[in-house]
KOLKE-426227 format. One record per atom (N, C-alpha, C): x negated, y, z; residue number from 1; residue in three letters; atom name. Coordinates in Angstrom, 1 decimal. Each point is the difference from the previous one (the first is absolute). Example, Ala and Ser with C-alpha at 12.3 -4.5 7.8 and 13.67 -1.06 7.14 Angstrom:
REM residues 2
<c1->-13.2, c2->-5.7, c3->7.8, i->1, aa->ALA, at->N> .
<c1->0.9, c2->1.2, c3->0.0, i->1, aa->ALA, at->CA> .
<c1->-0.9, c2->1.2, c3->0.0, i->1, aa->ALA, at->C> .
<c1->0.4, c2->1.1, c3->-0.7, i->2, aa->SER, at->N> .
<c1->-0.9, c2->1.1, c3->0.0, i->2, aa->SER, at->CA> .
<c1->0.8, c2->1.1, c3->0.8, i->2, aa->SER, at->C> .
***
This chain:
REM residues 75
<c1->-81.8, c2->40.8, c3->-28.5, i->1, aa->UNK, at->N> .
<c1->-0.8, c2->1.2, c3->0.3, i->1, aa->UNK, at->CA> .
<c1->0.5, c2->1.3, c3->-0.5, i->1, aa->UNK, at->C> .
<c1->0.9, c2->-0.3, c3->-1.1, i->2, aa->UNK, at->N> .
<c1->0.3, c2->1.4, c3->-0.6, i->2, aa->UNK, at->CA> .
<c1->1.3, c2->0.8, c3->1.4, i->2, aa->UNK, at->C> .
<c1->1.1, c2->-0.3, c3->0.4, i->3, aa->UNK, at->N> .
<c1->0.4, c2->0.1, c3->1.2, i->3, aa->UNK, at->CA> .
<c1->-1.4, c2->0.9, c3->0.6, i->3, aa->UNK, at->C> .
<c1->-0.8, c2->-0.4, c3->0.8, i->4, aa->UNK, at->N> .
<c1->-0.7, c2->0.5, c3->1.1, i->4, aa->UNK, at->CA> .
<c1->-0.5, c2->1.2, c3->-0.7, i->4, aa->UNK, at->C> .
<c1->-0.7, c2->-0.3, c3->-1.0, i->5, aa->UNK, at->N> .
<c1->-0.4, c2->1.3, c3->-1.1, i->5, aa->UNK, at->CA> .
<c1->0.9, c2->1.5, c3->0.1, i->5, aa->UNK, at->C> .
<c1->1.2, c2->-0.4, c3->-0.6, i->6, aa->UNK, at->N> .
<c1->0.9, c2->0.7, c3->0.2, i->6, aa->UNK, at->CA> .
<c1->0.4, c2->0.7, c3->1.5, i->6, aa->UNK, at->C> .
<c1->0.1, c2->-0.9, c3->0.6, i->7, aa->UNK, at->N> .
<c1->0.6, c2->0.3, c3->1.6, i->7, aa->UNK, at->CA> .
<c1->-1.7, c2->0.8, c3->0.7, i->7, aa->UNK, at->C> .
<c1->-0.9, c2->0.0, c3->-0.6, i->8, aa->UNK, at->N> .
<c1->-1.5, c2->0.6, c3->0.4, i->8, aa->UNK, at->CA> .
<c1->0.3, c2->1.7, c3->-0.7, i->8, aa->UNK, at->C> .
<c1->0.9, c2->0.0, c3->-1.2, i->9, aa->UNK, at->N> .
<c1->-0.2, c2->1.2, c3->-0.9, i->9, aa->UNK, at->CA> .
<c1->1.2, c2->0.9, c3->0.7, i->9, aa->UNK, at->C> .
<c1->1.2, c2->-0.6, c3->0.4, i->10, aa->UNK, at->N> .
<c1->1.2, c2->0.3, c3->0.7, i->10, aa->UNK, at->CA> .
<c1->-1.1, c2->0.7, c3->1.2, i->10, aa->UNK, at->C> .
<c1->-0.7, c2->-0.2, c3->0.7, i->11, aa->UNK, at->N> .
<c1->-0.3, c2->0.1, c3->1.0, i->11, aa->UNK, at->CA> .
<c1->-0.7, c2->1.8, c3->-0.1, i->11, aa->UNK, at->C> .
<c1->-0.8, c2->-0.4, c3->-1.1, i->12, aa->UNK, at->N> .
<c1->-1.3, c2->0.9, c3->0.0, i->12, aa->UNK, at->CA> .
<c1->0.9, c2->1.4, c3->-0.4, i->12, aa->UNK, at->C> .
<c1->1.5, c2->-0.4, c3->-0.8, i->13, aa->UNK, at->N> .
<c1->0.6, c2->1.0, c3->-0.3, i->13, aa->UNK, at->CA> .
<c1->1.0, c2->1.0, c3->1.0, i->13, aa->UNK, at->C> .
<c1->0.0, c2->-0.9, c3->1.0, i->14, aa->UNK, at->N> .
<c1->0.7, c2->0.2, c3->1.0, i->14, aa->UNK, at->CA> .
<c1->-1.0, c2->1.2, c3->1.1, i->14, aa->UNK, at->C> .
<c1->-1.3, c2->-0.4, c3->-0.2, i->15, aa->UNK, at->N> .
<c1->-1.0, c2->0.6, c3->0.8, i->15, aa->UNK, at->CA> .
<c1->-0.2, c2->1.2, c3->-0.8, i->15, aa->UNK, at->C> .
<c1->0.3, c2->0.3, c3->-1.3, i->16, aa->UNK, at->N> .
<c1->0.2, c2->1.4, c3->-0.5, i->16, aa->UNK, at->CA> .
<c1->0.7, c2->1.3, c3->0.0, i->16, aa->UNK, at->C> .
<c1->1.5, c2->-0.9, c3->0.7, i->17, aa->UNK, at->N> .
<c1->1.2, c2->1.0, c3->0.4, i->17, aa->UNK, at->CA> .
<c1->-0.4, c2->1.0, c3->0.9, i->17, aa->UNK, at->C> .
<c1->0.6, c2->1.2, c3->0.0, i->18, aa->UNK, at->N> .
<c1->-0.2, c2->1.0, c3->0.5, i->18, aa->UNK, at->CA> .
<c1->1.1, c2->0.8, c3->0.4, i->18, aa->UNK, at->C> .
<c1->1.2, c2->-0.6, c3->-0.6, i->19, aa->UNK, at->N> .
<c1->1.6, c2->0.6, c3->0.2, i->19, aa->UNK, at->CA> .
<c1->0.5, c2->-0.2, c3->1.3, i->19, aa->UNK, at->C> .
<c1->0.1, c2->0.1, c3->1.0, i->20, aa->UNK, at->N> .
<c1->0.7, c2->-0.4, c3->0.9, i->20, aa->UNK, at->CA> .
<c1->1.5, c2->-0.9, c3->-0.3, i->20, aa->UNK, at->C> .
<c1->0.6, c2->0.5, c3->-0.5, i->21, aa->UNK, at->N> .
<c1->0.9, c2->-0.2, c3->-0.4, i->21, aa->UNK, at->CA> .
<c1->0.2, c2->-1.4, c3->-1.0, i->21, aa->UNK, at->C> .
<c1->-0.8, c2->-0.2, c3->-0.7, i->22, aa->UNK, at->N> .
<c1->-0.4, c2->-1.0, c3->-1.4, i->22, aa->UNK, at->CA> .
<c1->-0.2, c2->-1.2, c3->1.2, i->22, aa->UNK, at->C> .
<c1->-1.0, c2->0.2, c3->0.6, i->23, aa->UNK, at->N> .
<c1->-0.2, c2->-1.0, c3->1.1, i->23, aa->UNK, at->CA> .
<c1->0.3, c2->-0.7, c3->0.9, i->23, aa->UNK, at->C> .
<c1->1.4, c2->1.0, c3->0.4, i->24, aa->UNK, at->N> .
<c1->1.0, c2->-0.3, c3->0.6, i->24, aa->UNK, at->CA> .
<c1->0.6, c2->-1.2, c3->-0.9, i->24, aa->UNK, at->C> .
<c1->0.3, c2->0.2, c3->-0.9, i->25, aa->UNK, at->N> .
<c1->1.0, c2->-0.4, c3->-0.8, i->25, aa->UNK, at->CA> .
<c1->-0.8, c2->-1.5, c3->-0.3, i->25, aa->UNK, at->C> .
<c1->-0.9, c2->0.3, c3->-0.3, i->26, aa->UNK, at->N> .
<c1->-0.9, c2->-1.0, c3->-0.1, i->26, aa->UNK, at->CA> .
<c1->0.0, c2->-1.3, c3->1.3, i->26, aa->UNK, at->C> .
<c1->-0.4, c2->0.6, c3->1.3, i->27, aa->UNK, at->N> .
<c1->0.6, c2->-1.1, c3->1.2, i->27, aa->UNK, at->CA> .
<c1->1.5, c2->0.0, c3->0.0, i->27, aa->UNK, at->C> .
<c1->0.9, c2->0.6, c3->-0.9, i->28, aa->UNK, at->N> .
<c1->1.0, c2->-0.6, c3->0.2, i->28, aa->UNK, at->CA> .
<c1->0.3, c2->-1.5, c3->-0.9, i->28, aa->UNK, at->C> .
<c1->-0.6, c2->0.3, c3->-0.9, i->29, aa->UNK, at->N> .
<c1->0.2, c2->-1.3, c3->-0.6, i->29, aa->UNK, at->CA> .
<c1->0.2, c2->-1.3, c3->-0.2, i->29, aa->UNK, at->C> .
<c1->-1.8, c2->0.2, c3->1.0, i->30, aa->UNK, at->N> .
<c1->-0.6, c2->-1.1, c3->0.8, i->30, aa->UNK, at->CA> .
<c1->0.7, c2->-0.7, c3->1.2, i->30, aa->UNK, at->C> .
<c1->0.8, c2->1.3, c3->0.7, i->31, aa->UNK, at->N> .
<c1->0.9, c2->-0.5, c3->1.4, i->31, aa->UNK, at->CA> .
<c1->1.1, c2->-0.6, c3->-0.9, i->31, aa->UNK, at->C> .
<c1->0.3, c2->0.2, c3->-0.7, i->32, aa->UNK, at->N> .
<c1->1.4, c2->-0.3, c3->-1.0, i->32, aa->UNK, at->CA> .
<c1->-0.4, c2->-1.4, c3->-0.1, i->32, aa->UNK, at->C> .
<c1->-1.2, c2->-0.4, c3->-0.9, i->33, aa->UNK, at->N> .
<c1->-0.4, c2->-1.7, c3->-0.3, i->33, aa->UNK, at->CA> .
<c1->-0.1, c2->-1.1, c3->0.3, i->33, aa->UNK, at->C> .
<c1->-0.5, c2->0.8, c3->2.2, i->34, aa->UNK, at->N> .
<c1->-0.1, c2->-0.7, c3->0.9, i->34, aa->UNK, at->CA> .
<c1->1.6, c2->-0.3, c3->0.2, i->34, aa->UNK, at->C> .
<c1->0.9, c2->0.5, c3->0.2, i->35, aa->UNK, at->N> .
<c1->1.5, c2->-0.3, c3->0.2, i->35, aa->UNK, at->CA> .
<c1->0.5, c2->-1.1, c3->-0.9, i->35, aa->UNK, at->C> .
<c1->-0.3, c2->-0.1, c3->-1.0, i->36, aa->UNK, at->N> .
<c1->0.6, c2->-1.3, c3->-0.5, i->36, aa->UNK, at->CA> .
<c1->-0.9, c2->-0.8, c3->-0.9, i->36, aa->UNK, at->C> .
<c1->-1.0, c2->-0.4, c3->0.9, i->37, aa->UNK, at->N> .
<c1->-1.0, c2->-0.8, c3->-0.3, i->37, aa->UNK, at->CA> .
<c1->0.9, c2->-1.6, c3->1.1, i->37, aa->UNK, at->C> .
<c1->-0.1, c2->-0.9, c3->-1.3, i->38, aa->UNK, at->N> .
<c1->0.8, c2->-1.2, c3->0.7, i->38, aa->UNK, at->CA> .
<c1->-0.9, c2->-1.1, c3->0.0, i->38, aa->UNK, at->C> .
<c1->-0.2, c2->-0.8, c3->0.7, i->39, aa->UNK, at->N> .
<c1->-1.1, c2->-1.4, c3->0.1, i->39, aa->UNK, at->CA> .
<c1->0.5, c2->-0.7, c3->-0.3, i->39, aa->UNK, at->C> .
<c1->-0.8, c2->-1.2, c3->0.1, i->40, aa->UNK, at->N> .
<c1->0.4, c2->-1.0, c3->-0.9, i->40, aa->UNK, at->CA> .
<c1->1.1, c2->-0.7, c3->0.8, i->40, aa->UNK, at->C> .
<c1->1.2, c2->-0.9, c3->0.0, i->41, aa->UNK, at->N> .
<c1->0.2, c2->-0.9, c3->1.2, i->41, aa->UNK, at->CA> .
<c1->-0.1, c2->-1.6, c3->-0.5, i->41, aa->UNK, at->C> .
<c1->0.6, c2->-0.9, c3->0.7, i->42, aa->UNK, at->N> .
<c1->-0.1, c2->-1.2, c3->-0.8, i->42, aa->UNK, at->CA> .
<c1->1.3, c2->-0.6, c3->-0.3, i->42, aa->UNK, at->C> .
<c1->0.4, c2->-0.5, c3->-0.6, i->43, aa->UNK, at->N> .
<c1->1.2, c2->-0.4, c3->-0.6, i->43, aa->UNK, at->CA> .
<c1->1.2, c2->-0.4, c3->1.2, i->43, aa->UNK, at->C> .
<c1->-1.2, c2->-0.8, c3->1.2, i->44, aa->UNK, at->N> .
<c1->0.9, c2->-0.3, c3->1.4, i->44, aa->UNK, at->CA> .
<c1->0.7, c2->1.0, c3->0.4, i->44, aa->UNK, at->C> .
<c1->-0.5, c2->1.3, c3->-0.2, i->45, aa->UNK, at->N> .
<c1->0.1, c2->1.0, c3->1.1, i->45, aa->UNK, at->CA> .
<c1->1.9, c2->0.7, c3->-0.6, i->45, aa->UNK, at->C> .
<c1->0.1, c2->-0.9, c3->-1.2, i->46, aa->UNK, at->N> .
<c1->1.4, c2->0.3, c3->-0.2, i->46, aa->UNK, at->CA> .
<c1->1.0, c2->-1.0, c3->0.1, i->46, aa->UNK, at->C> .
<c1->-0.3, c2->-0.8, c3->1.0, i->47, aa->UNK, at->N> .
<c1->1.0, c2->-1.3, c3->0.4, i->47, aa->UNK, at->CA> .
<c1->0.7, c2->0.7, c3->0.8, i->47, aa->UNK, at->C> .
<c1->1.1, c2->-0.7, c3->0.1, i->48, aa->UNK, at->N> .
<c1->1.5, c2->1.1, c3->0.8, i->48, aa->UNK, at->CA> .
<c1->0.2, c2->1.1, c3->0.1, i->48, aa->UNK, at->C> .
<c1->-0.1, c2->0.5, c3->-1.5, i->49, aa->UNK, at->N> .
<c1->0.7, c2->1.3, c3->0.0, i->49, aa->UNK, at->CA> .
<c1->1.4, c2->-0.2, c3->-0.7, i->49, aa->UNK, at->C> .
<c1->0.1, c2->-0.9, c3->-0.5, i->50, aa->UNK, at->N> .
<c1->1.5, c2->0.1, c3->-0.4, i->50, aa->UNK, at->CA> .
<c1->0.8, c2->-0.9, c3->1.1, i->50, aa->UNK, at->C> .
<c1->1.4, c2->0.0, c3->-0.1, i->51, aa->UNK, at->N> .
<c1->0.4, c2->-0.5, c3->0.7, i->51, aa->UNK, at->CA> .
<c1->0.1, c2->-1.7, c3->-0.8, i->51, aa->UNK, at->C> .
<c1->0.9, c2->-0.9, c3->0.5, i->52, aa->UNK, at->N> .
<c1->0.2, c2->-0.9, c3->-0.9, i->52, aa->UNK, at->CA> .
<c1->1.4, c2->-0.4, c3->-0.9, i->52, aa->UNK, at->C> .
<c1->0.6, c2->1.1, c3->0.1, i->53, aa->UNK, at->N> .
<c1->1.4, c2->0.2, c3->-0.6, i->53, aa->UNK, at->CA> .
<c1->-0.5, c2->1.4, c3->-1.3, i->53, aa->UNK, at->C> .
<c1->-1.2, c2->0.4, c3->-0.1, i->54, aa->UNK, at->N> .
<c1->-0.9, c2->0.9, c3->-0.7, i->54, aa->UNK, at->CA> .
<c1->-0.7, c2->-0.7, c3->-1.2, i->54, aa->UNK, at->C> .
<c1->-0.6, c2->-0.9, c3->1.0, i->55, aa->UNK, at->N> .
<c1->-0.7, c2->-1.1, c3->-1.0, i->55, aa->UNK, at->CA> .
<c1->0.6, c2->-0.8, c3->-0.8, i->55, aa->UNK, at->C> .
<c1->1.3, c2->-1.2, c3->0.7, i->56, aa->UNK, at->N> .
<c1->0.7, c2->-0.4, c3->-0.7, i->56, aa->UNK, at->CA> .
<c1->0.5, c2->0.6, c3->-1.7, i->56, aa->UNK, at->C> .
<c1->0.3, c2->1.5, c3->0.5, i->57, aa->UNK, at->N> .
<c1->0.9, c2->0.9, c3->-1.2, i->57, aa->UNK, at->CA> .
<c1->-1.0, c2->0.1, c3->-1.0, i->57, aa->UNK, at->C> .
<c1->-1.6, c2->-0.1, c3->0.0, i->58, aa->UNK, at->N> .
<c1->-0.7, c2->0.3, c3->-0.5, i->58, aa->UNK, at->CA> .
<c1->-0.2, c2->-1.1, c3->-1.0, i->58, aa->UNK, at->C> .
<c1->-0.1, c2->-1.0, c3->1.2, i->59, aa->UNK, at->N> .
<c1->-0.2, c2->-1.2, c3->-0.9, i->59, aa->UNK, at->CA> .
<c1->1.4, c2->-0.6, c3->-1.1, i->59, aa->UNK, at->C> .
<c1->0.9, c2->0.3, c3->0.6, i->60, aa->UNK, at->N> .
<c1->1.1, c2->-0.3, c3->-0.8, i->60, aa->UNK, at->CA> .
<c1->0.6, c2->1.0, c3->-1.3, i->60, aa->UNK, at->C> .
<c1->-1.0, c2->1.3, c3->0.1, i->61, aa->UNK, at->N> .
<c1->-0.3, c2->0.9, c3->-1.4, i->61, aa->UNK, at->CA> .
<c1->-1.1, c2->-0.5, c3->-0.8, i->61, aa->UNK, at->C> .
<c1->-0.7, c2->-0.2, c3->0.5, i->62, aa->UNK, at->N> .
<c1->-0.9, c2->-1.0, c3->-1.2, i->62, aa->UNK, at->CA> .
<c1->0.6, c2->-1.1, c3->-0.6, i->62, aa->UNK, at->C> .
<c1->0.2, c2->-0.9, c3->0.9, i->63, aa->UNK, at->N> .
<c1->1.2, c2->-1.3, c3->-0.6, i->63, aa->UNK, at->CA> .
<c1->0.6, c2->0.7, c3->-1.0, i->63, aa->UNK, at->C> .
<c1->1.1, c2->0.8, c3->0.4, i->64, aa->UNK, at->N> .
<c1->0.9, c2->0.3, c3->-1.1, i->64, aa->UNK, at->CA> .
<c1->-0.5, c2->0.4, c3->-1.3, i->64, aa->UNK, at->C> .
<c1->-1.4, c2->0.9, c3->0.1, i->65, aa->UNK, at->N> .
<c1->-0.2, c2->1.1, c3->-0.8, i->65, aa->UNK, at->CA> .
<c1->-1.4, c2->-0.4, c3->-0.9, i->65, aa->UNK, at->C> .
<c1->-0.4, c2->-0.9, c3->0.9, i->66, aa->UNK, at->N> .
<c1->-1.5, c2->-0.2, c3->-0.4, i->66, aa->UNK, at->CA> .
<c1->-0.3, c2->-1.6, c3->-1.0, i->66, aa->UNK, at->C> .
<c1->0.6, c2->-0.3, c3->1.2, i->67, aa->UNK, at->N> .
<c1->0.4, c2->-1.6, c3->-0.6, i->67, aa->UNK, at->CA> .
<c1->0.3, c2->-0.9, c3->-0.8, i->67, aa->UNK, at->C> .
<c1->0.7, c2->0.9, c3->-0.4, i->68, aa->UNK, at->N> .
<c1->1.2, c2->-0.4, c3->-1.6, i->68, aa->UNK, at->CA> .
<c1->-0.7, c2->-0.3, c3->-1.5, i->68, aa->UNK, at->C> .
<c1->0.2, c2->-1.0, c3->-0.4, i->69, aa->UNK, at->N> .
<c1->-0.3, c2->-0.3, c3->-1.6, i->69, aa->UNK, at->CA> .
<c1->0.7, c2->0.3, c3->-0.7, i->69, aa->UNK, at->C> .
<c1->-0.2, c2->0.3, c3->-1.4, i->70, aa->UNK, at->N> .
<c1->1.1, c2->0.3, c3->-0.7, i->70, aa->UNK, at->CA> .
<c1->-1.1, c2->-0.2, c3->-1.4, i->70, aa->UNK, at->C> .
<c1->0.5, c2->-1.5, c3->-0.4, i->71, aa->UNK, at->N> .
<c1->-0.5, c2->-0.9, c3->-0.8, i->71, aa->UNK, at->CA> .
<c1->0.3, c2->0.8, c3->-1.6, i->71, aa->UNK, at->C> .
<c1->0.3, c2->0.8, c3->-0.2, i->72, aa->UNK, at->N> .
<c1->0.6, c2->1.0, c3->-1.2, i->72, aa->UNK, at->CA> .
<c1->-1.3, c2->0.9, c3->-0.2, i->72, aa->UNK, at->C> .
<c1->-0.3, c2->0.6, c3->1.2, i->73, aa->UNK, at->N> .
<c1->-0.7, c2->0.9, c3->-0.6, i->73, aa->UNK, at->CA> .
<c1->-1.5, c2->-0.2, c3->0.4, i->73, aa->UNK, at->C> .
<c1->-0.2, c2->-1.4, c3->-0.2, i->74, aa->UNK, at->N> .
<c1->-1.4, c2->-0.7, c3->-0.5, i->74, aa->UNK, at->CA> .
<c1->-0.3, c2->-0.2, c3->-1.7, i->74, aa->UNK, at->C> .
<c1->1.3, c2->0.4, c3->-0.6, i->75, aa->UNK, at->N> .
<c1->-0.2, c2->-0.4, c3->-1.1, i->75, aa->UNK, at->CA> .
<c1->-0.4, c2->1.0, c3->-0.9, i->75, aa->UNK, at->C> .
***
């Protein structure tokens, strides 16, 4: 509830402006937030984006990089 509170007080302050100009600036903001406001997608929605000579390389940097024990510095 605190959000809507806020977003109610944003509002009431906004209905006080009198600048033309402040105002402006003001919908610019707003048009700005709308621009990179991103949704949600689902994890499918990123199947085949790499190629499979992409993927391979990816997977074969983890192998190398990720994978590795090194029984020394357990100790």
């Amino acid at each position: 509830m605190f959000g809507e509170a806020k977003k109610l007080h944003l509002i009431e302050e906004i209905l006080k402006i009198e600048d033309a100009a402040l105002l402006a600036e003001v919908e610019t903001v707003i048009a700005k937030s709308k621009l990179h406001a991103v949704g949600r997608r689902s994890f499918t929605s990123f199947a085949g984006m790499w190629t499979k000579e992409e993927a391979d390389e990816l997977e074969k940097t983890i192998a190398e990089g990720c994978e590795q024990i090194h029984p020394d510095e357990w100790k």
